[in-house]
DONU-810057 format. One line per field, with one value per residue (C-alpha): x, y, z; residue in one letter. Coordinates in Angstrom, 3 decimals, decimal comma, padded with zeros to 6 digits. Each point is the difference from the previous one (the first is absolute). Example, Ala and Ser with C-alpha at 12.3 -4.5 7.8 and 13.67 -1.06 7.14 Angstrom:
BEGIN
x	(012,300 | 001,370);
y	(-004,500 | 003,440);
z	(007,800 | -000,660);
residu	(a | s);
***
This chain:
BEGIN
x	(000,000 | 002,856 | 001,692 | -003,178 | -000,129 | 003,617 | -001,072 | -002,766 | 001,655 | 003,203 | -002,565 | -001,561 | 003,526 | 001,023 | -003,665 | 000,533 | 003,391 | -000,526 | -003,171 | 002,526 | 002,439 | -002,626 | -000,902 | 003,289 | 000,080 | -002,754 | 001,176 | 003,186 | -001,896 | -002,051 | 002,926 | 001,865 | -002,666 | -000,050 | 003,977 | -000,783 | -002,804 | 001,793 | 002,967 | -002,359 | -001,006 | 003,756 | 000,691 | -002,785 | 000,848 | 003,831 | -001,508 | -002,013 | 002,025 | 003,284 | -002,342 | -000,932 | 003,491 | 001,346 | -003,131 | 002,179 | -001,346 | 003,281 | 001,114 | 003,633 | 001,582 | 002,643 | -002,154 | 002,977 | -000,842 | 001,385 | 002,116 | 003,444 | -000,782 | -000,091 | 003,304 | 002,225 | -001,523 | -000,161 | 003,452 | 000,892 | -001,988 | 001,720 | 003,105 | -000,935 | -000,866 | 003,262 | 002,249 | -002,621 | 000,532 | 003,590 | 002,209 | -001,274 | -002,150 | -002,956 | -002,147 | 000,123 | 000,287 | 001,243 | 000,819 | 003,937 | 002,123 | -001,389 | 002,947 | 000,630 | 001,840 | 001,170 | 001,321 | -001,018 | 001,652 | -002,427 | -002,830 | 000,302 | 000,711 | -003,017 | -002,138 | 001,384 | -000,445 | -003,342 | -001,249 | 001,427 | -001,690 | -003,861 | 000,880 | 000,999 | -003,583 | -001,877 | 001,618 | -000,791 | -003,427 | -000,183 | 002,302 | -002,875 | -003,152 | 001,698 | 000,409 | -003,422 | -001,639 | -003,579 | -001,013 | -003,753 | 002,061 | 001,875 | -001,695 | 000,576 | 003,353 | 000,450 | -001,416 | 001,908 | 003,289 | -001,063 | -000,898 | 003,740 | 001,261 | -001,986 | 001,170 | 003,617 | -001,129 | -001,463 | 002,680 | 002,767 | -001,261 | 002,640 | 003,483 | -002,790 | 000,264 | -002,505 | -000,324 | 000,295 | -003,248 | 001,319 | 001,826 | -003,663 | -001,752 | 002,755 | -000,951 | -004,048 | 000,637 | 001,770 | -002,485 | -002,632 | 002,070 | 000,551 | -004,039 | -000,310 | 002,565 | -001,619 | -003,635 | 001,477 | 001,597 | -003,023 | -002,018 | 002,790 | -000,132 | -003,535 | -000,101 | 002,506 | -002,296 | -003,029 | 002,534 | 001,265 | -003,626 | -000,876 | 002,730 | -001,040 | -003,395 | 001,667 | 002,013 | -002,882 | -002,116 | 003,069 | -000,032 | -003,720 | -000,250 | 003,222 | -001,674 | -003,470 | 001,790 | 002,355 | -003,592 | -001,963 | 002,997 | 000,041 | -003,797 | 000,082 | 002,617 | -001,746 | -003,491 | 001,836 | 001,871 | -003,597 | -001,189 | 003,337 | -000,590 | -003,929 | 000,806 | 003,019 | -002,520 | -002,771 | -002,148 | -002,841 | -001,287 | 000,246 | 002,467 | -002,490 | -000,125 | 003,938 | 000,201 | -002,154 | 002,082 | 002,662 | -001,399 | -001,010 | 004,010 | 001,023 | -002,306 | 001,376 | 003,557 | -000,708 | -001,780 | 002,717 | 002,475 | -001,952 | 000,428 | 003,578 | 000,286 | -002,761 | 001,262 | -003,242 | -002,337 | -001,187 | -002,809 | -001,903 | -001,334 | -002,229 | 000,104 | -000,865 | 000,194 | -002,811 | 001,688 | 002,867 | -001,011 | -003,491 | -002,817 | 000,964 | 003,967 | 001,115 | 002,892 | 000,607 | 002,692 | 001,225 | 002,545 | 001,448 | -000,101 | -001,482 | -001,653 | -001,443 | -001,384 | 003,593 | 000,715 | -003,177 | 000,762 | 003,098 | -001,612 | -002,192 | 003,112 | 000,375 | 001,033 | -004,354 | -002,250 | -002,378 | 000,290 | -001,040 | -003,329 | 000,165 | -002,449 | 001,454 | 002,922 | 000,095 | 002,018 | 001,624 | 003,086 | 000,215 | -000,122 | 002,354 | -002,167 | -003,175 | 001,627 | 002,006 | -003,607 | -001,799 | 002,559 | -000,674 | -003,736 | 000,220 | 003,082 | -002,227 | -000,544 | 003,508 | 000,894 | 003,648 | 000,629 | 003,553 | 001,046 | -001,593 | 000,429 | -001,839 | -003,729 | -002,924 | -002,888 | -002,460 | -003,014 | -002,262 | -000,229 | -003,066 | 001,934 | 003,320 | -002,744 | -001,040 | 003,355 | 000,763 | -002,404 | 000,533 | 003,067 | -000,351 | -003,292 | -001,304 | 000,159 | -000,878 | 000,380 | 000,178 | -000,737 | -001,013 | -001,113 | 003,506 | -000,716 | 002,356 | -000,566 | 002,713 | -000,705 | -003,918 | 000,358 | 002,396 | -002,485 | -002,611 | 001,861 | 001,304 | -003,826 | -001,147 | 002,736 | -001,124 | -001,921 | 002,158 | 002,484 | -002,132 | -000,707 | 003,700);
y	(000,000 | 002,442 | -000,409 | 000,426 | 003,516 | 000,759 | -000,611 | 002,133 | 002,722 | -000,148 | 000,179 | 003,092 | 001,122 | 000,015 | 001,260 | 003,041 | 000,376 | 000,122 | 002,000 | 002,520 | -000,417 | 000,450 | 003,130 | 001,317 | -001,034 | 002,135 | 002,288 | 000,754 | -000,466 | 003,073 | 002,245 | -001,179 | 001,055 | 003,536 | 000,334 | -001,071 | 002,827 | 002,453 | -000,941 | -000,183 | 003,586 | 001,141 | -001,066 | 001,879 | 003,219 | -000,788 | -000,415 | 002,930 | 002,146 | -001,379 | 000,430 | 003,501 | 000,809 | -001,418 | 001,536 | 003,307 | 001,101 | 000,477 | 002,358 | 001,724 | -001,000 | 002,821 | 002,602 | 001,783 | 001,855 | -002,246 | -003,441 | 002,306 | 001,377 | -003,737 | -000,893 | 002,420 | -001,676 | -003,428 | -000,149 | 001,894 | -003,136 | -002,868 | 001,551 | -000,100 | -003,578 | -000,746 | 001,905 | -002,291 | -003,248 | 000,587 | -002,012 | 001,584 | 002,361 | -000,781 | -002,030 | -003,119 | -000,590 | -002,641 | -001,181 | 001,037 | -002,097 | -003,489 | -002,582 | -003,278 | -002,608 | 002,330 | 002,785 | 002,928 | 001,005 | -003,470 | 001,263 | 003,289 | -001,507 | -002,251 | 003,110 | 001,589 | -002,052 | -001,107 | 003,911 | 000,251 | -003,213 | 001,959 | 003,262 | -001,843 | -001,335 | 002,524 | 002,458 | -002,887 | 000,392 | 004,022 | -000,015 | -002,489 | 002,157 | 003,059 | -001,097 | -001,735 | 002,806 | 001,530 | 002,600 | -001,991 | -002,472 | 002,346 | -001,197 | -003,641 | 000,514 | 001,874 | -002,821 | -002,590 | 001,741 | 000,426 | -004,106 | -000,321 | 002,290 | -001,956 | -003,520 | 001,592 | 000,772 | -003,137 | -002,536 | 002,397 | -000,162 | -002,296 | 002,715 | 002,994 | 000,574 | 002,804 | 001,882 | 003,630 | 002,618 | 003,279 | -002,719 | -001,374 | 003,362 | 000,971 | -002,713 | 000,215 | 003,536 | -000,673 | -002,362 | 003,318 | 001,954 | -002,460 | -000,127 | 003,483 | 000,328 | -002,589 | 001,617 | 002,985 | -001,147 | -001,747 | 003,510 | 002,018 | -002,903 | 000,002 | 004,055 | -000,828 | -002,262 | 002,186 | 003,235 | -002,075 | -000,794 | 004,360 | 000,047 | -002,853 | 001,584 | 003,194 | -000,584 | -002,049 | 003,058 | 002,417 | -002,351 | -000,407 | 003,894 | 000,032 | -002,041 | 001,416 | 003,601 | -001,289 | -001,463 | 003,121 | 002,266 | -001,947 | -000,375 | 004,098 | 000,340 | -001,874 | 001,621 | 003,612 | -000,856 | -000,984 | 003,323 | 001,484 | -001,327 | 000,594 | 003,839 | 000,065 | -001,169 | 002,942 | -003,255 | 000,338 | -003,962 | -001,491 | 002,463 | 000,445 | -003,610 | 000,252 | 002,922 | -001,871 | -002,893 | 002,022 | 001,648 | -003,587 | -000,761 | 002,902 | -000,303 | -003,560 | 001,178 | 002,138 | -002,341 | -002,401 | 003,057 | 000,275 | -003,292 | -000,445 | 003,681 | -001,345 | -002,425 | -000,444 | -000,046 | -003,089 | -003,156 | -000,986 | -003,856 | -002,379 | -003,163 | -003,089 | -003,864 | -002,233 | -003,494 | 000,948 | 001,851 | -000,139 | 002,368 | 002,104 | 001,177 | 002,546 | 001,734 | 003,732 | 001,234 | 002,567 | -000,161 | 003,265 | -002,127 | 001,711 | -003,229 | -001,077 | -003,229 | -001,268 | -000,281 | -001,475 | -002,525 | -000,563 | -000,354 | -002,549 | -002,111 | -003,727 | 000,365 | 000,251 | -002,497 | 002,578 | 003,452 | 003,429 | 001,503 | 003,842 | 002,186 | 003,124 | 001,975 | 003,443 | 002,499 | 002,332 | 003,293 | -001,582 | -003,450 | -000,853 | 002,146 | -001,834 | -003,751 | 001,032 | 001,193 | -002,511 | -002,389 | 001,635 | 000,045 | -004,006 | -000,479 | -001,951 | -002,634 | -000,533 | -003,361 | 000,187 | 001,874 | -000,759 | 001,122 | 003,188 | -000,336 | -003,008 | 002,454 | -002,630 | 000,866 | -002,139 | 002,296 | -000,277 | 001,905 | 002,467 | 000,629 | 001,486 | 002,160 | 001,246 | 001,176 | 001,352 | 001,947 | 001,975 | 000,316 | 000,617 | 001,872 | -001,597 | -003,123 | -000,052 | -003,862 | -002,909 | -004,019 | -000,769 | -003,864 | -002,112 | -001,760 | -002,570 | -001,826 | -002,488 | -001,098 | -000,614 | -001,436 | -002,283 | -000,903 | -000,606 | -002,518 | -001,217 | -000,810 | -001,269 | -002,502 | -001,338 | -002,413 | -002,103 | 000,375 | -001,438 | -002,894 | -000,988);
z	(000,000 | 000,837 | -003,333 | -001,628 | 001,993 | -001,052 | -003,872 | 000,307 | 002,170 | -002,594 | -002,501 | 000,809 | 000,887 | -003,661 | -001,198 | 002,299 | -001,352 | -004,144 | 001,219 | 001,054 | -002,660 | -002,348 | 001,717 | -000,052 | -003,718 | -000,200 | 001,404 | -001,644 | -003,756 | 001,194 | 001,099 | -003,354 | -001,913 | 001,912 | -000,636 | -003,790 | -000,275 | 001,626 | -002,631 | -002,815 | 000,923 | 000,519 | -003,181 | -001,656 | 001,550 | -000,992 | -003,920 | -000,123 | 001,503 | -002,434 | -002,754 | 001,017 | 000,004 | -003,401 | -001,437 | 000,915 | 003,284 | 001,931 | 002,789 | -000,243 | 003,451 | -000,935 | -002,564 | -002,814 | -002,895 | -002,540 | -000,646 | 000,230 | 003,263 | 001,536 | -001,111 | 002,054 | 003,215 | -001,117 | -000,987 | 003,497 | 001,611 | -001,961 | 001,141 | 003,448 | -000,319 | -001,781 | 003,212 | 002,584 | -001,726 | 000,496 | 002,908 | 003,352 | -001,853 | 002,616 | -002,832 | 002,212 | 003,801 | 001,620 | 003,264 | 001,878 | 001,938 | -001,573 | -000,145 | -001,519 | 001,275 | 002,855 | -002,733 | -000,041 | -003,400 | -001,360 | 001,040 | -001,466 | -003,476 | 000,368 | 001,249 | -003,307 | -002,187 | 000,817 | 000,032 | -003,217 | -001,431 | 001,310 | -000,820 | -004,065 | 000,599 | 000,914 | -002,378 | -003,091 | 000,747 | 000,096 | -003,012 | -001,644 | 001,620 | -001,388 | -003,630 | -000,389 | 001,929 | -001,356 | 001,598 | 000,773 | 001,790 | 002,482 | 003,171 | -000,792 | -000,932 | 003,157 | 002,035 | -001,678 | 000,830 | 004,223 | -000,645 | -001,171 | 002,743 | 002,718 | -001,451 | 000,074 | 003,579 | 001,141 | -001,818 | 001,487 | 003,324 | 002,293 | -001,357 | 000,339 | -003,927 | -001,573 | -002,481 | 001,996 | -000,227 | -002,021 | -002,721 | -000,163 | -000,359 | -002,562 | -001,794 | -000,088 | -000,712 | -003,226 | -001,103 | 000,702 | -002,330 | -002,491 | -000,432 | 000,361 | -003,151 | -001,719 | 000,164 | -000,946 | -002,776 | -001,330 | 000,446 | -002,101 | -002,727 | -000,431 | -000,168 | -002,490 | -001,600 | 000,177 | -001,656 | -002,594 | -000,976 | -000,008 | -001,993 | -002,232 | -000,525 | -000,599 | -002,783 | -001,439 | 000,114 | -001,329 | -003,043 | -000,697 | -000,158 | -002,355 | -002,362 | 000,399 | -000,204 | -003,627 | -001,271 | 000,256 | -001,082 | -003,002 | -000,853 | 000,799 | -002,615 | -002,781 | 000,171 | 000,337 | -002,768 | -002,028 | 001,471 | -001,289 | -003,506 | -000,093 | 000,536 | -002,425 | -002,585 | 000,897 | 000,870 | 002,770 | -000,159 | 002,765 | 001,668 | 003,388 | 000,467 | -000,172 | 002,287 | 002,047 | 000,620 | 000,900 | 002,214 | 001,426 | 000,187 | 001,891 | 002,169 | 000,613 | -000,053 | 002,626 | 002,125 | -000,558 | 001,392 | 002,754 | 001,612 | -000,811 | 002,215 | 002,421 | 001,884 | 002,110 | -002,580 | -001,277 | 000,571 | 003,282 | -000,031 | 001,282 | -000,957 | 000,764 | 000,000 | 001,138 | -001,435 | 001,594 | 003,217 | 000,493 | -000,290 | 003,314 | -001,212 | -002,218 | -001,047 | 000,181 | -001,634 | -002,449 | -003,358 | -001,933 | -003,510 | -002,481 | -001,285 | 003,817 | -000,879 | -000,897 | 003,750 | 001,103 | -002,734 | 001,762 | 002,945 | -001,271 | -001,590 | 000,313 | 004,589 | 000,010 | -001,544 | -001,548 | -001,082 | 001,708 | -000,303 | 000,133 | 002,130 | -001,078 | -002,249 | 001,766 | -001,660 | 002,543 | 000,409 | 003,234 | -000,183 | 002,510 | 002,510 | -000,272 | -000,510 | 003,965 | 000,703 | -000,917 | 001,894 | 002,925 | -000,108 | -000,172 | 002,189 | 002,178 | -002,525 | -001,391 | -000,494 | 000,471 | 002,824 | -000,648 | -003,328 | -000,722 | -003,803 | 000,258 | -001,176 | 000,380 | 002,475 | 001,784 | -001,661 | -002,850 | -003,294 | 001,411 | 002,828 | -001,628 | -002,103 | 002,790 | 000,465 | -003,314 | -000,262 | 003,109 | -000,930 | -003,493 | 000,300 | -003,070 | -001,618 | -004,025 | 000,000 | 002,755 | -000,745 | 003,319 | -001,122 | -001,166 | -003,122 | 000,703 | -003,206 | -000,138 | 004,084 | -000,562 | -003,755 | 002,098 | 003,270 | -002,725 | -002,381 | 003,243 | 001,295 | -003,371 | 000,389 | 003,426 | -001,196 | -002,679 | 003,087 | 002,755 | -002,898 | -000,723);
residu	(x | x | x | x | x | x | x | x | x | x | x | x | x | x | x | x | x | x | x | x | x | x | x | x | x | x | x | x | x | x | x | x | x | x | x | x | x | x | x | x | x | x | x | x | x | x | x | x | x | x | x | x | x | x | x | x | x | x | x | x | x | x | x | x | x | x | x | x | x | x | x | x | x | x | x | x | x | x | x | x | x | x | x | x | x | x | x | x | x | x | x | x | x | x | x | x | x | x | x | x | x | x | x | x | x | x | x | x | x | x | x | x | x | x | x | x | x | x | x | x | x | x | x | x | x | x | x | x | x | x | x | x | x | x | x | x | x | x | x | x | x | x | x | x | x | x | x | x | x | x | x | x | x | x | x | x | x | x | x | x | x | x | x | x | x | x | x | x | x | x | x | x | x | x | x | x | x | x | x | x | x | x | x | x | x | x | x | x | x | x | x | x | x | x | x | x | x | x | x | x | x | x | x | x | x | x | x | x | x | x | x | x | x | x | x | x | x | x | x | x | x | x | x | x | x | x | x | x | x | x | x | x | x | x | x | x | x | x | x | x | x | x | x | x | x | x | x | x | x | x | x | x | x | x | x | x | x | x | x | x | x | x | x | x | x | x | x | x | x | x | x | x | x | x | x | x | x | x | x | x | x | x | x | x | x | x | x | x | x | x | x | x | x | x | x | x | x | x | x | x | x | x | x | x | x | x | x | x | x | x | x | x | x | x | x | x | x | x | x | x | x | x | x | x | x | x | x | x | x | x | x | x | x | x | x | x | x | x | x | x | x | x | x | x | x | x | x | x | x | x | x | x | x | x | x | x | x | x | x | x | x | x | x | x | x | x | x | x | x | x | x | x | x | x | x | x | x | x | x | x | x | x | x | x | x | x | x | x | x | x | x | x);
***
């Protein structure tokens, strides 16, 4: 009867004790899942905020006007580093009096050589954060080099070896200057971009009113010279219609004059792009061609499946005025918030009329409805075909 007891009592023994394992089990699952949300959520911040970053919003640790002015006190840092990374130039501590084998002058040479050995690792990785560097990335790459510092620390730990604080701050400060260069010299390249472009479009314009200027000097020259001849031969026929027409060309020569003097006279635009963008974007900006529909054909080249649809053409002296005008008016619903150059607005065509015409103070013709031809010949050949594809 008594080992019948001890079977059952050793029984419930070990159901008691996988109870408990199991609740400890239990337990442990449910804080691992809390460390792998928490994690999870880390890593999402981490993300977003990288992503933020590369997507150019960065904060100067050290604000200078321009690339140039960063390199007097970067250079002034590296040499710093270079006279601290020196023997007994206070990059790495170490214990005194350690001995080995009883000797003094032993231990000394293992303390030294050992603090050399760290301060060759630590300075690998900085060398390696430094060159790889973007300027998103600074806080990691700060991190990772106090990780490397704190290993240094930790696996240094019976001789007292470290990688001392103002070497460390030297060194994170450098890799703050190094990003703040970088940034900057991304900024001055794509202001160099964005000039080079001006210029492009400049030069484009200089030429198309060369040519337009050379082909109306030339048709103004023939029909004077028919008005020329008409008169030499006391004949009246047709000599009003010739006057007429040159009248036409002067008038054209001088317009032509006019914008190659005025350089903010030219063409306010709205387009738009519903295959592209969608019926609630459009583009405001403004060209000085004398032809304006060659740069909205640009516009619409092969980077966009369809083609622009243009709300309005307005000839203005100050063109420039009401495109920055108009800009501001819808600065609210820029897209890019970034690039400024980048001139598409979260607003429909009625709305930029709106605009225009307070601006302009009258409008002689807007398309406020986008034909769009190409996108809804497409989304109709596209439904028509539904049906031979849902039978294949």
């Amino acid at each position: 009867m008594s080992e019948i007891q001890e079977l059952e009592s050793y029984r419930q023994r070990l159901k008691d004790e996988v109870a408990g394992l199991k609740a400890q089990a239990k337990a442990e699952q449910a804080e691992l899942q809390r460390r792998l949300t928490d994690l999870r959520e880390q890593v999402v911040v981490t993300e977003e905020k990288a992503l933020l970053q590369e997507a150019g919003i960065y904060n100067y640790q050290h604000p200078l006007g321009d690339s140039v002015a960063y390199r007097e006190p970067l250079a002034a840092l590296q040499e710093q580093i270079k006279t601290m990374a020196k023997a007994e130039g206070g990059a790495i501590l170490a214990a005194s009096g350690w001995t080995v084998n009883g000797s003094a002058a032993q231990g000394r040479t293992m303390l030294r050589d050992y603090s050399k050995l760290m301060l060759r690792a630590y300075n690998a990785e900085a060398d390696n954060l430094v060159r790889t560097l973007k300027p998103y990335k600074l806080q990691a790459a700060v991190e990772r080099l106090g990780k490397v510092a704190a290993t240094i620390a930790r696996l240094g730990k019976t001789m007292d070896i470290r990688v001392s604080e103002d070497y460390h701050r030297l060194r994170v400060r450098e890799l703050g200057l190094t990003a703040d260069y970088q940034e900057k010299l991304a900024e001055e390249k794509e202001r160099d971009r964005e000039e080079k472009a001006r210029l492009r479009e400049e030069r484009r314009l200089q030429q198309e009113i060369e040519r337009e200027r050379a082909r109306l000097d030339k048709e103004r020259q023939h029909y004077a010279n028919a008005v020329a001849a008409l008169q030499a031969q006391g004949s009246t026929e047709g000599l009003a219609q010739l006057k007429q027409r040159l009248e036409q060309i002067d008038a054209a020569i001088q317009d032509v004059d006019y914008r190659a003097a005025n350089v903010r006279a030219g063409y306010v635009y709205v387009i738009s792009n519903v295959g592209a963008f969608g019926e609630k974007m459009i583009k405001v900006g403004m060209t000085r061609r004398l032809e304006p529909m060659d740069r909205v054909r640009e516009l619409g080249d092969a980077s966009v499946p369809f083609s622009f649809d243009v709300h309005a053409l307005f000839f203005s002296d100050d063109a420039v005025g009401i495109e920055a005008q108009m800009h501001v008016r819808l600065a609210d619903r820029r897209v890019n918030l970034i690039n400024q150059r980048r001139e598409f607005f979260y607003a429909t065509p009625a709305e930029a009329r709106q605009h225009l015409a307070e601006l302009t103070g009258s409008l002689l013709q807007y398309e406020e409805l986008p034909e769009a031809l190409e996108y809804r010949q497409s989304l109709t050949q596209a439904r028509s075909a539904l049906p031979a594809t849902d039978a294949g």
